[in-house]
C-alpha positions in Angstrom: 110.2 140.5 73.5 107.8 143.6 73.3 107.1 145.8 75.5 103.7 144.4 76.7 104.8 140.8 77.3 108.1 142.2 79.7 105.1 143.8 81.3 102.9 140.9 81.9 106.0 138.6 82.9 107.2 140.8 85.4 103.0 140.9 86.6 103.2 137.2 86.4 106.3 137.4 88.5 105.8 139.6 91.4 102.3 138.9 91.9 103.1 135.0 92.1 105.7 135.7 94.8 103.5 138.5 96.7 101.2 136.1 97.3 103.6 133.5 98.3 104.9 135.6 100.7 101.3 136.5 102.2 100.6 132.7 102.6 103.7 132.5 104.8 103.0 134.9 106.5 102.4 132.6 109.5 105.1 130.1 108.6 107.2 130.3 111.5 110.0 128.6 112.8 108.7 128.6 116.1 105.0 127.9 115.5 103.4 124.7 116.1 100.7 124.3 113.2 101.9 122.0 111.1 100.3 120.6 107.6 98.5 118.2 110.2 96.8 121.0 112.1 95.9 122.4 108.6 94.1 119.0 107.6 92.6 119.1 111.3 91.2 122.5 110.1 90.0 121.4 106.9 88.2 118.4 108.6 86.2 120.7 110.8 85.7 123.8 107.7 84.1 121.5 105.4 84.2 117.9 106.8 82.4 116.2 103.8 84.4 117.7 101.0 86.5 114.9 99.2 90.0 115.2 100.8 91.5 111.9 98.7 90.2 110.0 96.0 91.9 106.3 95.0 90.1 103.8 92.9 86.8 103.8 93.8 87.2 105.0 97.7 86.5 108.7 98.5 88.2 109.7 101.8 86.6 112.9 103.1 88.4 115.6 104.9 86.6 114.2 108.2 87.3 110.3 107.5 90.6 111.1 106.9 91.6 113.3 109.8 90.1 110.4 112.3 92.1 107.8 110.5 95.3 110.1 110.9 94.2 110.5 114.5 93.9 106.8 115.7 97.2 106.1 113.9 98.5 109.3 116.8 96.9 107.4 119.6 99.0 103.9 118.1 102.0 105.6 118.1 101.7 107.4 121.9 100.6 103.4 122.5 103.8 102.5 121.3 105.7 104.4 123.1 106.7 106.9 119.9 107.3 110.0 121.3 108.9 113.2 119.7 111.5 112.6 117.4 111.5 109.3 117.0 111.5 108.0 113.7 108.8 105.0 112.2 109.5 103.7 109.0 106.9 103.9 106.2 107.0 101.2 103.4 104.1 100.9 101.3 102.7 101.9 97.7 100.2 104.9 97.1 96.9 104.9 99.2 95.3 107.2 101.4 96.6 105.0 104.6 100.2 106.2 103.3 99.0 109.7 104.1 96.7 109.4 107.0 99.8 107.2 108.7 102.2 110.2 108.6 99.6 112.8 109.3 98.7 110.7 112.2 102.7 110.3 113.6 102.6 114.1 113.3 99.9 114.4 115.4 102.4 112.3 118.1 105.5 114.4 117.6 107.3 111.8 115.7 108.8 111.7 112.1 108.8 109.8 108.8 111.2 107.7 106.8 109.5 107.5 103.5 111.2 104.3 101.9 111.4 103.6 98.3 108.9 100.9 97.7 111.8 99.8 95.1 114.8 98.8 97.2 115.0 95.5 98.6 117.8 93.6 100.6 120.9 95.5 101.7 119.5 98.9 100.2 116.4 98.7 101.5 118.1 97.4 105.3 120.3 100.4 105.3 117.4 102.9 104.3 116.1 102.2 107.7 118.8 101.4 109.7 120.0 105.3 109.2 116.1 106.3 110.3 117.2 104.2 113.6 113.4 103.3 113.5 111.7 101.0 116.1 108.8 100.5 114.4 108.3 99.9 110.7 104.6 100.6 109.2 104.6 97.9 105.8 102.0 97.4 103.6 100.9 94.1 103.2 102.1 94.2 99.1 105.5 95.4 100.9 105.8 92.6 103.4 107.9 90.3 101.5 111.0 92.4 100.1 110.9 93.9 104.1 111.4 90.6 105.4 114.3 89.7 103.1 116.0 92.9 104.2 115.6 91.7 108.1 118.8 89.4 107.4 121.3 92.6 107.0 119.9 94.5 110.0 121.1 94.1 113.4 118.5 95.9 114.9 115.4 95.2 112.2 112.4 97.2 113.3 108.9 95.8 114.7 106.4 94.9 112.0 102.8 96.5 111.5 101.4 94.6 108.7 98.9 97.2 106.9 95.9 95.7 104.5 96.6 92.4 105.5 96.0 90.1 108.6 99.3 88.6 109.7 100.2 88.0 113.9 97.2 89.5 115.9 100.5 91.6 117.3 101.2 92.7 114.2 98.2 93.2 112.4 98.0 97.9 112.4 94.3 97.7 110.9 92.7 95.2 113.6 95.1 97.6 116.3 93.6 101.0 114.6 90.0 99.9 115.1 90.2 99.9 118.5 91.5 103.2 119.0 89.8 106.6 119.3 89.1 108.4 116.4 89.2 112.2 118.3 93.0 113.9 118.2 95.1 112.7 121.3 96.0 116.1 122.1 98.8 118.8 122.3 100.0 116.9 125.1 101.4 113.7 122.7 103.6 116.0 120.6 104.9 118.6 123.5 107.5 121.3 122.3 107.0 120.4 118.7 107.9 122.7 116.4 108.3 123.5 112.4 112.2 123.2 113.1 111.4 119.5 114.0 111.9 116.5 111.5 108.9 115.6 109.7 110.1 113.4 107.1 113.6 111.2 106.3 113.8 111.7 102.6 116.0 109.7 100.2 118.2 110.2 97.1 117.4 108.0 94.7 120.8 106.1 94.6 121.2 106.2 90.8 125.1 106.2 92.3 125.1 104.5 95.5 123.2 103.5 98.4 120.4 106.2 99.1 121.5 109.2 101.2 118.6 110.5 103.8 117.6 114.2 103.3 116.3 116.1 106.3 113.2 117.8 105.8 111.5 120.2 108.7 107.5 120.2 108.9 109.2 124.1 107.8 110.5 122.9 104.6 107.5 121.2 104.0 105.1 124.0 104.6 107.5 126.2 102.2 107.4 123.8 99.6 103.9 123.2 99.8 103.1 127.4 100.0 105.2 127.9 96.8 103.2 125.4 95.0 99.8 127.1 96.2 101.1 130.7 95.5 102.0 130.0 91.9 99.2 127.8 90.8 96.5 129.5 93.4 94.5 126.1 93.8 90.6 126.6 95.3 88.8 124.0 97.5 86.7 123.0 94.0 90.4 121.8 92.4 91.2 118.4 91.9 95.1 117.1 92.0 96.0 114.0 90.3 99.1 112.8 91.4 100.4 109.4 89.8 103.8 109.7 91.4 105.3 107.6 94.5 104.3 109.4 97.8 107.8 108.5 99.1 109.8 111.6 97.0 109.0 114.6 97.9 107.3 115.6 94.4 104.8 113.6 94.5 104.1 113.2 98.2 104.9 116.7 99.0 104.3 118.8 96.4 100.9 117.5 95.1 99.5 116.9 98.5 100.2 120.2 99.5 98.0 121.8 96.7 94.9 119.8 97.7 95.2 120.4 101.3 96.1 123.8 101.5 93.3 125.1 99.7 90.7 122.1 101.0 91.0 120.9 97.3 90.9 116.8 96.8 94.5 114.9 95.7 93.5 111.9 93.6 96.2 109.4 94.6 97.4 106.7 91.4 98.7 103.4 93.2 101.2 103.6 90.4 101.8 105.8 86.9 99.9 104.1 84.0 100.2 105.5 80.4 97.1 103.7 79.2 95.0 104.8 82.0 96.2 108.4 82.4 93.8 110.3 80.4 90.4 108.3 81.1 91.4 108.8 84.9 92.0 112.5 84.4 88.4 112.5 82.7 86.7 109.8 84.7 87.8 112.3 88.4 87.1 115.7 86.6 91.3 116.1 87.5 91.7 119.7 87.4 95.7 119.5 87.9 98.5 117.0 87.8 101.6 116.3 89.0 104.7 115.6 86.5 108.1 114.3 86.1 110.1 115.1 82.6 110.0 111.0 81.9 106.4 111.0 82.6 105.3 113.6 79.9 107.9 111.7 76.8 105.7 108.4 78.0 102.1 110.0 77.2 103.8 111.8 74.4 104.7 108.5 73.3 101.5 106.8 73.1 99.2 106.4 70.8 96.6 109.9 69.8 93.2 109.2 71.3 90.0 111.1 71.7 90.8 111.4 75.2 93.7 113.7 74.6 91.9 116.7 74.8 88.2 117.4 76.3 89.3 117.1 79.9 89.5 120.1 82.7 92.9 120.1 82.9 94.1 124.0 83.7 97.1 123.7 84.9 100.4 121.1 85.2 103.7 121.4 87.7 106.6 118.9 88.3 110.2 119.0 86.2 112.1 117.5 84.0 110.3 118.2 81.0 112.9 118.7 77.8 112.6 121.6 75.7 112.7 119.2 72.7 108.7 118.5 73.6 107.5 121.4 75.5 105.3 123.0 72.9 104.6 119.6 71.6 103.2 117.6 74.8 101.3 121.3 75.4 99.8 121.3 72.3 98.5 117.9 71.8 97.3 117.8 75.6 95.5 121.1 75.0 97.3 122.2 78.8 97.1 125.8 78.7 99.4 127.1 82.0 102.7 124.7 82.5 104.4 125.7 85.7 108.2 123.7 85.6 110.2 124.1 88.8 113.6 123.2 90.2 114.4 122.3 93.3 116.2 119.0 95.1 114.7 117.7 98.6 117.8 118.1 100.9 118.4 122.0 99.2 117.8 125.4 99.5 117.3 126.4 96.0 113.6 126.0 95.0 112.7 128.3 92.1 109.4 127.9 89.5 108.9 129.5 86.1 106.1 130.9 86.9 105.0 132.3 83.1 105.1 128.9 81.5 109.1 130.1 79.4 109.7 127.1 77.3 112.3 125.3 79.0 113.3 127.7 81.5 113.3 125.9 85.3 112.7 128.6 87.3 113.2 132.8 87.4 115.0 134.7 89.9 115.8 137.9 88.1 118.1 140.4 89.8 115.8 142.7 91.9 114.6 139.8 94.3 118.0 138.1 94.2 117.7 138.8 98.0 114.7 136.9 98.4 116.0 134.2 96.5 119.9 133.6 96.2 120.2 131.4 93.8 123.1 131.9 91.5 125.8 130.4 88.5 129.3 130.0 89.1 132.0 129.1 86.4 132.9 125.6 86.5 135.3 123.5 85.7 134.3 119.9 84.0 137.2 118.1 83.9 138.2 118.3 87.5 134.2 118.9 88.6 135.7 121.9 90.7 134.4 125.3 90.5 136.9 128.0 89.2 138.5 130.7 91.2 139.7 134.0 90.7 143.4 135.1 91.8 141.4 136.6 95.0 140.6 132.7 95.9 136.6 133.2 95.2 134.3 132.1 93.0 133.2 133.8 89.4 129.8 134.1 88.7 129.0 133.1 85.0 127.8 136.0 82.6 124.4 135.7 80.6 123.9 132.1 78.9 127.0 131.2 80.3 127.2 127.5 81.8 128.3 126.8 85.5 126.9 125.0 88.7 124.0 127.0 90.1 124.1 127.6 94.1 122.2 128.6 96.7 123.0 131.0 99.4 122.5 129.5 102.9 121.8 131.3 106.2 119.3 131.2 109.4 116.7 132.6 107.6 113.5 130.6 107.2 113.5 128.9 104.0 117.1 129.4 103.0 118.6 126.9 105.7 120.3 123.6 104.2 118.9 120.8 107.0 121.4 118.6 105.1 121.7 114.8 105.5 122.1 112.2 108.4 125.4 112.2 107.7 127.6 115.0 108.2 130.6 114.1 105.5 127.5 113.5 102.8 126.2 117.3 104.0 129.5 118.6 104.1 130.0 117.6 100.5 127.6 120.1 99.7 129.0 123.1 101.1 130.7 125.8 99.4 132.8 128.1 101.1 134.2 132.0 100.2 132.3 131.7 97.3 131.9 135.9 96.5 133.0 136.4 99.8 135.5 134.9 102.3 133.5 133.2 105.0 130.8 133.3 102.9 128.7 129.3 102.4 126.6 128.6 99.5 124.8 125.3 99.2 126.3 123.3 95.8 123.3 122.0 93.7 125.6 119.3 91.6 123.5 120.8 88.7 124.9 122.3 85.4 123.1 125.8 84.3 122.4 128.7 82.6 120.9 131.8 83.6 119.6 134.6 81.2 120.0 138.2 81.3 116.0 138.2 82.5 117.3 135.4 85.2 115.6 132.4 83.5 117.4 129.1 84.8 117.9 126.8 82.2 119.1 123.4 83.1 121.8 122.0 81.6 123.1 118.6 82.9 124.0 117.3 86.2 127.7 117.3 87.1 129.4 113.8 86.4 127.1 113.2 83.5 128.9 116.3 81.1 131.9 115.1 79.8 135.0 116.0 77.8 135.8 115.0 74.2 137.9 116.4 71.7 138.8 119.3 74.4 134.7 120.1 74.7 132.1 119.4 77.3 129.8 117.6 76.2 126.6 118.0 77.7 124.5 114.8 78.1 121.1 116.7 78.4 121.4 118.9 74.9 122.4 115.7 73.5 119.3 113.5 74.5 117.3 116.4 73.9 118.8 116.2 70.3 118.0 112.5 69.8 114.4 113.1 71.2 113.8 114.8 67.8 114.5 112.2 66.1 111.1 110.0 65.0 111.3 106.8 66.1 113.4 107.4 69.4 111.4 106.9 72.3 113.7 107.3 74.8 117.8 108.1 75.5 119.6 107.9 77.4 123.4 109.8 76.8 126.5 108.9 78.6 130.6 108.8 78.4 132.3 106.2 77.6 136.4 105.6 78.1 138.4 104.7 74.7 142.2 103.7 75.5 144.2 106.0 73.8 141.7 108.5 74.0 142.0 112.0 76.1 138.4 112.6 77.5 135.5 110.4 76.8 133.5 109.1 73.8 129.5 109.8 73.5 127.3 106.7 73.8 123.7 106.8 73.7 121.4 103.9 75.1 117.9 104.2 72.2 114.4 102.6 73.0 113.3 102.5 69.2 110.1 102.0 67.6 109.8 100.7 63.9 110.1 104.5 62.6 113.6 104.9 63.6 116.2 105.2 60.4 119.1 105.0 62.0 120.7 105.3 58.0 119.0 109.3 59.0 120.2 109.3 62.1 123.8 111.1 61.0 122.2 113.9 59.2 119.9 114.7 61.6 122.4 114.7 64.4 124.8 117.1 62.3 122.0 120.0 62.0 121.3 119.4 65.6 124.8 119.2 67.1 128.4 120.2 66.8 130.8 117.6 65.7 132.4 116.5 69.1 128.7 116.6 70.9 127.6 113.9 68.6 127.4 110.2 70.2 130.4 107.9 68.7 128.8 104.7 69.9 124.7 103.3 70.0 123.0 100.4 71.9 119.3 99.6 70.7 117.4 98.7 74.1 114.5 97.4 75.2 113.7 99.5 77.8 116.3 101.9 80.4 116.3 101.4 83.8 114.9 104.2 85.9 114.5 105.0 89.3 111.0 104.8 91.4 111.0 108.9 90.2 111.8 107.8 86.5 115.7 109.1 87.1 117.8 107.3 84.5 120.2 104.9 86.1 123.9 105.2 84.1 126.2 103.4 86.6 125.7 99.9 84.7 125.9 101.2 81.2 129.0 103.2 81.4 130.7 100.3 83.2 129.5 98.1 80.3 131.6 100.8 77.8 130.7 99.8 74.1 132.5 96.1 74.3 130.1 94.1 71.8 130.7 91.0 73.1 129.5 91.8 76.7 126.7 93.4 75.6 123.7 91.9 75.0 121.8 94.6 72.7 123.3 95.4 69.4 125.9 97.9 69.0 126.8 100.7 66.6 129.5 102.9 65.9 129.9 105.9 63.7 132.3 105.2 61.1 134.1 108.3 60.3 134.9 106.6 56.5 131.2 106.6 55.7 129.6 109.4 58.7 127.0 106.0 59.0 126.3 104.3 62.3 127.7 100.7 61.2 127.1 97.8 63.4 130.3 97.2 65.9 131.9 93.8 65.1 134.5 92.6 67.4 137.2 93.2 65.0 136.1 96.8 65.4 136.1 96.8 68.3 139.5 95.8 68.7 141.0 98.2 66.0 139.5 101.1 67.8 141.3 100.0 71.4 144.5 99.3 69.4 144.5 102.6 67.9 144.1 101.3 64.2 141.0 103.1 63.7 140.7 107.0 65.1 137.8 108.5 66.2 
């Protein structure tokens, strides 16, 4: 890197987080304007502009804070008072966001529920809110109902969008309420420390975990976004993610509403409608996930690739393998990746665009931002210790779990979950100093010697074989090359007589795969043990509501051809080919007649 480029990343840098830190100035624990007193503000500052746009509806900054306000004056009618919880279960509109804005308003908080659980998972998402009163829209009302069976205290219904029970019907309840703001008076002693939101994992392992997050995290999370990408009141957000996680219904709101800019809200991602919405709302920025960006890349060229006002893209996930790719063909000239999980204290952003860097925190503001890499051990998914009982922290490009230091200070706290053992679990102590607690991030990275994060893989995914760590990320990143591959999805698999575990990769294929190419291509790419042993050809991969890949099912499912239904191939080491995996293969490899 020459000498004028370390200049202008270090500009890029330090003036991003200058003005971060001058938009927080007033972000106090102990302050009592919250994003909902910011809307209020915006309402009264420009109360025509277009606050939210969704289908053909345009919700204006003074629409929507009255809607948020006679959803305050249902809740203090209710009863709700501060710090109780109301469930929220309903796909992307504006009454999604005007509900919560309007509970705000009352001093209570949020559990955003996946709109993709149902029975028992969706039950015990709300049962750990303990929520009296559960806000459902009426495309919702059916999977709530069939969780009511595994709850022994289910929640009271408030059908939204539909007319149900005259008791239970929110809309025909909202119209007869005021539309003016009830008043300090309804949310008395609130504070940023308070709850705003129950947040939840996605459960790609498990039943969902519920994050805390303070009306303080959210106002750091949403100032962070505003001071790297510095949206004005004349920007335009389109955000096609679910409101329920925190990127799409945090981090996307809060660069429309912080600067009085408009958030155009997608009920649900579309790849064939992406581009003509982006032109049809004059979309001046949008919200990604990795996933999201390999299913545009995916599709068809059209004439609406390019030709839009696109200036700028956040989210993160999105591979090295088509950075350069997705930004060339898209014509997206800034790309602002970040990493960050909803219940932890390490949010950074790569604030110069760094193909495939996550996020920067180079050693001078390592104060500001403690976020660090420790050596790590795969095998026993331990970090490793010195003979003084603390942690190492990795050299440049090295691999190891990053962490966050945790203390009292604004920003830095880890509010945990609403469970103490799940919180505790997260915890690192005498890390590079006895007493010391750093929050784990249960993330594999590597940091450069300019203090670019890279990400690597998340811990549980890496595996061992042949006495190497095999890294599930590189691998998929590696197959992504690959024409044909549309998706892949990279995972370990146990072979008896085995030490460690075998690579298997799940492929969505198109007709251009080879897979006869496959073996070639994989050996430029990859070293010998990083190469997967065992393929499944797929229809599709089953991801999350955020477009996380779920693994659980596949690795239980090992490479057994005869309990699986899509076809299954090996790499025979006699012909370095991916042959198709017979049951009499099968067998010889768990017998130990054929060695891998």
């Amino acid at each position: 890197m020459g000498l004028a480029a370390a200049i202008r990343r270090e500009y890029i840098y330090i003036s991003s987080i200058l003005r971060t830190l001058w938009l927080l100035r007033a972000v106090k624990p102990t302050s009592t304007r919250t994003i909902a007193s910011i809307v209020a503000a915006q309402a009264k500052k420009t109360p025509d502009a277009p606050a939210i746009l969704f289908q053909d509806e345009v919700v204006t900054y003074a629409a929507l804070d009255a809607r948020a306000n006679r959803y305050a004056h249902w809740a203090v009618a209710q009863g709700i008072r501060r710090g109780d919880a109301v469930a929220l279960l309903m796909e992307n509109r504006p009454d999604y966001i005007a509900a919560w804005l309007g509970l705000f308003k009352a001093g209570a908080s949020v559990a955003l529920i996946n709109t993709n659980l149902t029975g028992a998972g969706l039950a015990h998402s709300i049962a750990i809110a303990n929520a009296a009163h559960a806000i459902v829209g009426d495309e919702m009302k059916v999977a709530f109902e069939g969780a009511m069976p595994f709850l022994e205290k289910p929640p009271r219904l408030w059908s939204q969008g539909a007319v149900t029970q005259a008791q239970d019907d929110l809309d025909a309840a909202l119209a007869t309420l005021p539309a003016t703001d009830p008043g300090p008076s309804a949310r008395a002693g609130q504070t940023l420390k308070d709850r705003a939101f129950f947040i939840y994992t996605s459960g790609t392992t498990g039943l969902p975990k519920a994050a805390n997050f303070s009306h303080m995290r959210m106002l750091f999370m949403m100032t962070g976004f505003a001071g790297a990408l510095r949206p004005t009141r004349h920007d335009r957000i389109y955000d096609p993610l679910p409101l329920y996680h925190s990127t799409g219904g945090v981090c996307a709101v809060g660069l429309a509403f912080l600067s009085g800019g408009a958030l155009i809200i997608k009920r649900k991602f579309s790849v064939h409608e992406f581009w003509s919405d982006i032109h049809a709302t004059n979309a001046t920025m949008f919200q990604y996930v990795g996933e999201l960006c390999r299913y545009l890349l995916n599709a068809p060229p059209s004439a609406l690739d390019r030709g839009h006002k696109i200036r700028a893209i956040t989210g993160n996930g999105l591979n090295s393998a088509i950075w350069r790719e997705f930004q060339d063909r898209f014509a997206i000239s800034r790309i602002v990746e970040f990493y960050g999980a909803t219940e932890g204290n390490v949010s950074i952003l790569n604030y110069d665009g760094t193909v495939g860097a996550v996020g920067r925190v180079p050693e001078y503001s390592e104060n500001l931002l403690p976020a660090r890499v420790i050596r790590f051990d795969v095998e026993t998914e331990t970090p490793v210790r010195g003979a003084d009982g603390l942690c190492i922290e990795c050299g440049p490009s090295e691999v190891g779990e990053a962490i966050g230091g945790m203390s009292k200070r604004a920003g830095r706290e880890f509010e945990g979950y609403t469970n103490r053992a799940d919180s505790d679990r997260k915890m690192l102590r005498d890390v590079f100093g006895h007493g010391d607690i750093w929050f784990r991030t249960g993330d594999l990275m590597r940091r450069d010697e300019h203090g670019y994060f890279y990400f690597v893989d998340r811990i549980g995914d890496t595996f061992r074989w042949k006495g190497e760590n095999v890294a599930t990320g590189e691998v998929s990143a590696a197959l992504a090359r690959q024409k044909g591959i549309r998706e892949a999805s990279v995972y370990g698999v146990a072979v008896p007589g085995a030490e460690g575990r075998a690579g298997m990769a799940s492929l969505v294929v198109d007709g251009d795969f080879d897979i006869n190419a496959l073996p070639a291509a994989l050996k430029a790419r990859l070293p010998a043990y990083a190469r997967p042993i065992f393929l499944r050809l797929s229809p599709s991969i089953e991801v999350t509501g955020t477009f996380k890949q779920r693994k659980l099912d596949l690795v239980r499912e090992g490479f057994d051809p005869a309990g699986i239904a899509d076809p299954v191939f090996w790499l025979d080491p006699a012909t370095n080919a991916y042959e198709r995996l017979t049951p009499q293969r099968h067998a010889d490899i768990v017998e130990g007649r054929v060695k891998l």
